[in-house]
Backbone as ProteinMPNN parsed JSONL, in Angstrom:
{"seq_chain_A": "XXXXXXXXXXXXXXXXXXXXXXXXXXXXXXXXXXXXXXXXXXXXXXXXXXXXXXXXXXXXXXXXXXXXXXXXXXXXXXXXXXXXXXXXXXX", "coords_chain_A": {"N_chain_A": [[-4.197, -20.579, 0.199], [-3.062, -23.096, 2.829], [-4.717, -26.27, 3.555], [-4.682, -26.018, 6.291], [-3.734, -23.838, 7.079], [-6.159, -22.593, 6.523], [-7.547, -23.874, 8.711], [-6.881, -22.53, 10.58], [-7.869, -19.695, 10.512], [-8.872, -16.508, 11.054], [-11.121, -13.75, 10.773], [-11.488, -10.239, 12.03], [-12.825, -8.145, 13.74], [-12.991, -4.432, 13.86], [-10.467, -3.868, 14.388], [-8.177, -2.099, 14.654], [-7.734, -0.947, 16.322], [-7.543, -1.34, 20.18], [-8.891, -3.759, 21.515], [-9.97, -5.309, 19.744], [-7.304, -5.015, 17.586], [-5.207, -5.967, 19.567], [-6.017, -9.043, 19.496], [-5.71, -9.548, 16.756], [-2.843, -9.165, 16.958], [-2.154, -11.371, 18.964], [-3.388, -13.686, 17.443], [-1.734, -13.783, 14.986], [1.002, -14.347, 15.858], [0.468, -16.644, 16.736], [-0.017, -18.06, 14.693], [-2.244, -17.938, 12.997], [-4.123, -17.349, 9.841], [-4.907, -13.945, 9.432], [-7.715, -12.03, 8.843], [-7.771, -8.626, 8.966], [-10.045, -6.3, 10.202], [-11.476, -3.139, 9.604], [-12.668, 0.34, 9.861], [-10.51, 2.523, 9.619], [-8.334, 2.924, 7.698], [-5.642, 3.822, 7.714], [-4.699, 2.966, 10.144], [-4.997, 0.361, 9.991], [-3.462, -0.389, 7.62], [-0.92, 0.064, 9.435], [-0.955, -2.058, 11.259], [-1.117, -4.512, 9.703], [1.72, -4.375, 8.424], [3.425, -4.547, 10.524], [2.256, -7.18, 11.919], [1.687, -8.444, 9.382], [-0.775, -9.569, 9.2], [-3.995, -9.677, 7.071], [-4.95, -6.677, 5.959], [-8.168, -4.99, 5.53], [-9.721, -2.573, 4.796], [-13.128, -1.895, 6.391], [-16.52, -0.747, 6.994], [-18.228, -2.161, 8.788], [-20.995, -1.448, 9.129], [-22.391, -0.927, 6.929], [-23.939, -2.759, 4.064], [-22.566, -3.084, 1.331], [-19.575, -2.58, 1.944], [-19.5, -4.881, 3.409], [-20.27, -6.844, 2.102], [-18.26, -6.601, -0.029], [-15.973, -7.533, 1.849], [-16.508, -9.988, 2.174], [-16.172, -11.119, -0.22], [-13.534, -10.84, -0.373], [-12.853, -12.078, 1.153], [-13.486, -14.85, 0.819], [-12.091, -14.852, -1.797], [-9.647, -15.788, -0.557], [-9.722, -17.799, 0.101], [-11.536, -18.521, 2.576], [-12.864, -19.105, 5.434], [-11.98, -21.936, 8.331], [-12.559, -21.447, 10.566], [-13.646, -19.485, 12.627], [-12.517, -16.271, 14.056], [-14.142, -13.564, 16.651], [-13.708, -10.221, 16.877], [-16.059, -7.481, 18.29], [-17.105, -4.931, 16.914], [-18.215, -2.02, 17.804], [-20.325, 1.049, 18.107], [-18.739, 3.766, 16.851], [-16.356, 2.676, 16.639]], "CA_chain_A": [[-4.253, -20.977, 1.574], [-3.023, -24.866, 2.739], [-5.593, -26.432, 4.381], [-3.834, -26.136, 7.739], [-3.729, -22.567, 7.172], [-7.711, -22.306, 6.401], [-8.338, -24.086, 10.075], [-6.581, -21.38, 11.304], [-8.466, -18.404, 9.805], [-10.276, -15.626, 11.701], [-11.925, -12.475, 10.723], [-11.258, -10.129, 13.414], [-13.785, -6.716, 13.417], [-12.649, -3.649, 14.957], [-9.011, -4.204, 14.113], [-7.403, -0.644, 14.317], [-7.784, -0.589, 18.224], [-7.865, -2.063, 21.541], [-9.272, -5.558, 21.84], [-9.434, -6.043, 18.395], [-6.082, -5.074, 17.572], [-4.518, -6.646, 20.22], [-6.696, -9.977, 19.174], [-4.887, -9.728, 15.537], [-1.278, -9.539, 17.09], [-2.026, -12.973, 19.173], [-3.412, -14.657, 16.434], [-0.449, -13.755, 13.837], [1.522, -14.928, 17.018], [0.254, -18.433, 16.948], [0.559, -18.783, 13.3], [-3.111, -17.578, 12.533], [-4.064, -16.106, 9.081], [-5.927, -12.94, 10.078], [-8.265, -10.539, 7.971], [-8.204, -7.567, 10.163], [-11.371, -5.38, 9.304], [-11.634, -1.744, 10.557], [-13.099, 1.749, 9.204], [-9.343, 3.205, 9.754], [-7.176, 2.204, 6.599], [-4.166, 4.244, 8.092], [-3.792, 1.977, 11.284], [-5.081, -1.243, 9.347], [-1.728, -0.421, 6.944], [0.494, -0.031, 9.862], [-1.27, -3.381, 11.783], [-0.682, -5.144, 8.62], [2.944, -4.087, 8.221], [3.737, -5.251, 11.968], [1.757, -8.715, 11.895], [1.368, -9.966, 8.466], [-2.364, -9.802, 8.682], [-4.683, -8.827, 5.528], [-6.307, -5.501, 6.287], [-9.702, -4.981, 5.035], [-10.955, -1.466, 5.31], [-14.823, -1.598, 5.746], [-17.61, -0.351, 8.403], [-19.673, -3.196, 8.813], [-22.552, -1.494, 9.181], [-22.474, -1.031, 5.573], [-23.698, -3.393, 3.294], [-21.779, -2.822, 0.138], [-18.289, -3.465, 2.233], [-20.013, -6.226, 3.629], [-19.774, -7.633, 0.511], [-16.716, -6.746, -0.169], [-15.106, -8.086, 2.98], [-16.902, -11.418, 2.361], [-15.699, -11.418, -1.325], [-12.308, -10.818, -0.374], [-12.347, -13.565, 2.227], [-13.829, -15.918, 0.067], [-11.522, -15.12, -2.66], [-7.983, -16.462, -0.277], [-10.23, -19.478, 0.382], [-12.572, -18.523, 3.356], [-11.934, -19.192, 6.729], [-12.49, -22.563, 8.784], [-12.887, -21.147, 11.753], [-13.443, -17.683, 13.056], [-12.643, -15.02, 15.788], [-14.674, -11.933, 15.854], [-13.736, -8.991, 18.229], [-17.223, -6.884, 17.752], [-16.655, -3.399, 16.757], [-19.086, -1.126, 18.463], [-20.27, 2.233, 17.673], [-17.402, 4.688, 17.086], [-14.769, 1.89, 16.563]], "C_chain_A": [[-4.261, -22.501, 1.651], [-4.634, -25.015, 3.839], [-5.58, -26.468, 5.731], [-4.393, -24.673, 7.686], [-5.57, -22.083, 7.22], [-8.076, -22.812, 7.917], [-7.707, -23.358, 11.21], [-6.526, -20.22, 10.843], [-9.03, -17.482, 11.02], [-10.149, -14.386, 11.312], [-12.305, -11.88, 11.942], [-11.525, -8.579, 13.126], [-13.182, -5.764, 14.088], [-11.083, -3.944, 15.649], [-7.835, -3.12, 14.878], [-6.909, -0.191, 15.687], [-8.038, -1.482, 19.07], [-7.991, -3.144, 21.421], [-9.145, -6.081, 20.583], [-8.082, -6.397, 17.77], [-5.469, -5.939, 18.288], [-5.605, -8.314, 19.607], [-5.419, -10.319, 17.73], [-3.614, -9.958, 16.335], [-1.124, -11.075, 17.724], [-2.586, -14.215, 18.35], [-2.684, -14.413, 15.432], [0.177, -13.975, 14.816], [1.794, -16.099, 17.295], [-0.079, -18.944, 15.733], [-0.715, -18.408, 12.536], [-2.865, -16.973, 11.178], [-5.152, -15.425, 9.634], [-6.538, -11.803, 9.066], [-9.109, -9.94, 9.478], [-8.989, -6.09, 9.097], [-11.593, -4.211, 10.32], [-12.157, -0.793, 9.515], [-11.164, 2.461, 8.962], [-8.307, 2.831, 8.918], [-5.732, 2.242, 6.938], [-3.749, 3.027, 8.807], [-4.233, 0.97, 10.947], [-3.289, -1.338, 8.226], [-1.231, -0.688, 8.041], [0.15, -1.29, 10.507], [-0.836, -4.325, 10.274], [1.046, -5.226, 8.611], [3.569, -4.729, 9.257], [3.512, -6.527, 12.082], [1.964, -9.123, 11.126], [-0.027, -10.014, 8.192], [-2.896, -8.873, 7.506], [-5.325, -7.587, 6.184], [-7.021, -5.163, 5.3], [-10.284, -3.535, 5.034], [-12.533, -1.416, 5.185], [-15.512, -1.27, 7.294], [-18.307, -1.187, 7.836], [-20.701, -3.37, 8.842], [-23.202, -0.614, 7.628], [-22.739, -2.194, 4.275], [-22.867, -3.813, 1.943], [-19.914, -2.88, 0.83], [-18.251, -4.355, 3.237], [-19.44, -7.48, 2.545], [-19.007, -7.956, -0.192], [-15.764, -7.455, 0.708], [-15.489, -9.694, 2.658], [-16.293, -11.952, 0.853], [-13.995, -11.685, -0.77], [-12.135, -12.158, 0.43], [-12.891, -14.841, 1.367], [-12.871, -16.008, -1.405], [-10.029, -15.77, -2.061], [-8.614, -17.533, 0.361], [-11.293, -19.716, 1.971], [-11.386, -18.654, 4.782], [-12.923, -20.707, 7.844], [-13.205, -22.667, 10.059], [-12.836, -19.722, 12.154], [-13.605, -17.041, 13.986], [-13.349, -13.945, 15.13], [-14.143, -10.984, 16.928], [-15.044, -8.251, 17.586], [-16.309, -5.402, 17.862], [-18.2, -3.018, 17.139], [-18.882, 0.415, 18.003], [-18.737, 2.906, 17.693], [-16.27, 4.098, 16.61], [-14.162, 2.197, 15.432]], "O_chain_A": [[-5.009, -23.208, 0.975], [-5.285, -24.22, 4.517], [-6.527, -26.981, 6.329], [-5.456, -24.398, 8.241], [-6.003, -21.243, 8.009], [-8.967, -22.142, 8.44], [-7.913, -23.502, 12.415], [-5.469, -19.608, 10.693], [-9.671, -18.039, 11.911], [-9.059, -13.838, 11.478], [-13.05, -12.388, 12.78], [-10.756, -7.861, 12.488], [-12.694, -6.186, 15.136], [-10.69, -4.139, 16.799], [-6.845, -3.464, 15.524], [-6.039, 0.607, 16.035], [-8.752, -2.44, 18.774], [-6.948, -3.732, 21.138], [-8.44, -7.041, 20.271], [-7.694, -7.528, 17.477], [-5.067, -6.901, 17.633], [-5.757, -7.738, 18.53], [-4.503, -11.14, 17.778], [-3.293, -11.146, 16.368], [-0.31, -11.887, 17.286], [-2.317, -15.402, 18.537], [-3.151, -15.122, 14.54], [-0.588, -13.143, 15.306], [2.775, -16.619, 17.825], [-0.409, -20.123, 15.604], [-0.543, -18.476, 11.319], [-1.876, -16.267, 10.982], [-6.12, -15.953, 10.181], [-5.883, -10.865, 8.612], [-9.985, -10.214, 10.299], [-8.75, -5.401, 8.105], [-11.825, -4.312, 11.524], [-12.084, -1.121, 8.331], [-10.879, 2.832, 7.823], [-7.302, 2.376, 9.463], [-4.862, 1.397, 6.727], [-2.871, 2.238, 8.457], [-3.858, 0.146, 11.781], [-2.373, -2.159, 8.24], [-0.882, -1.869, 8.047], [1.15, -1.999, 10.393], [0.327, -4.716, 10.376], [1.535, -6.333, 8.835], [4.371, -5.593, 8.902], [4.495, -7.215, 12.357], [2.478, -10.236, 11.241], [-0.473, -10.429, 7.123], [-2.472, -7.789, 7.106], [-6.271, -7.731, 6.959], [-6.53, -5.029, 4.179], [-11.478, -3.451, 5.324], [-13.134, -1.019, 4.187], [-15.051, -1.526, 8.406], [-18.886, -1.14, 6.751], [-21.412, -4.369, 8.739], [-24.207, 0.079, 7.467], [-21.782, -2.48, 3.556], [-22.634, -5.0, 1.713], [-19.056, -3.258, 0.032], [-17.241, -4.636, 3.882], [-18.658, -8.417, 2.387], [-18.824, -8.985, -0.842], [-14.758, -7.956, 0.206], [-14.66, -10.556, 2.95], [-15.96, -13.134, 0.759], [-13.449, -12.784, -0.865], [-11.328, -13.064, 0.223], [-12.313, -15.903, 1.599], [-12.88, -17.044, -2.071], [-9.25, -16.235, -2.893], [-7.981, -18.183, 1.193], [-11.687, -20.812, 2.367], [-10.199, -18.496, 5.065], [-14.126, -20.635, 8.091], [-14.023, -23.47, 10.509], [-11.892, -18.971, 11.911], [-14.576, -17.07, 14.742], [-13.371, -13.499, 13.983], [-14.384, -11.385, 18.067], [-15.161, -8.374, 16.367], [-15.356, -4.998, 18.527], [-19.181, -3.672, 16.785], [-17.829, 0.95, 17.655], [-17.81, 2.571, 18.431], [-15.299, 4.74, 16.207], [-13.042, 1.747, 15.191]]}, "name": "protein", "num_of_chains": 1, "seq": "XXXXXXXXXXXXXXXXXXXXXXXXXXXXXXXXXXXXXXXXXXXXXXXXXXXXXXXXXXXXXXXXXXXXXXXXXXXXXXXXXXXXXXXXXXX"}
């Protein structure tokens, strides 16, 4: 990741659907990199495939792909700045 690209990072929860989703397509839109994080691997593949963004599968209210999500983002160099859409029960 250039350093351009790192001040336009966001981690964007509750990917797979609605606000989130739509969140990922306008930030891969405006040049964003995007780790899009959802429970739903299927529609994180096909959001991925469409945008460009990293999908992440994890429920957040899991520590252990907590951990993982934060590894992974820390392994393409973090992020300088970040969007969240909240994922809420069910999402």
């Amino acid at each position: 990741m250039t350093e351009d690209s790192l001040n336009k990072a966001a981690v964007v929860t509750g990917a797979s659907t609605g606000i989130g989703q739509a969140t990922v397509r306008a930030l891969r839109a405006e040049g964003w990199t995007v780790f899009a994080v959802a429970r739903r691997a299927e529609r994180l593949a096909a959001l991925e495939a469409e945008t460009g963004a990293v999908g992440i599968p994890a429920d957040i209210t899991e520590d252990d792909d907590v951990a993982r999500l934060l590894a992974r983002v820390t392994e393409a160099g973090g992020v300088g700045r970040s969007s969240t859409s909240p994922a809420g029960p069910g999402c």
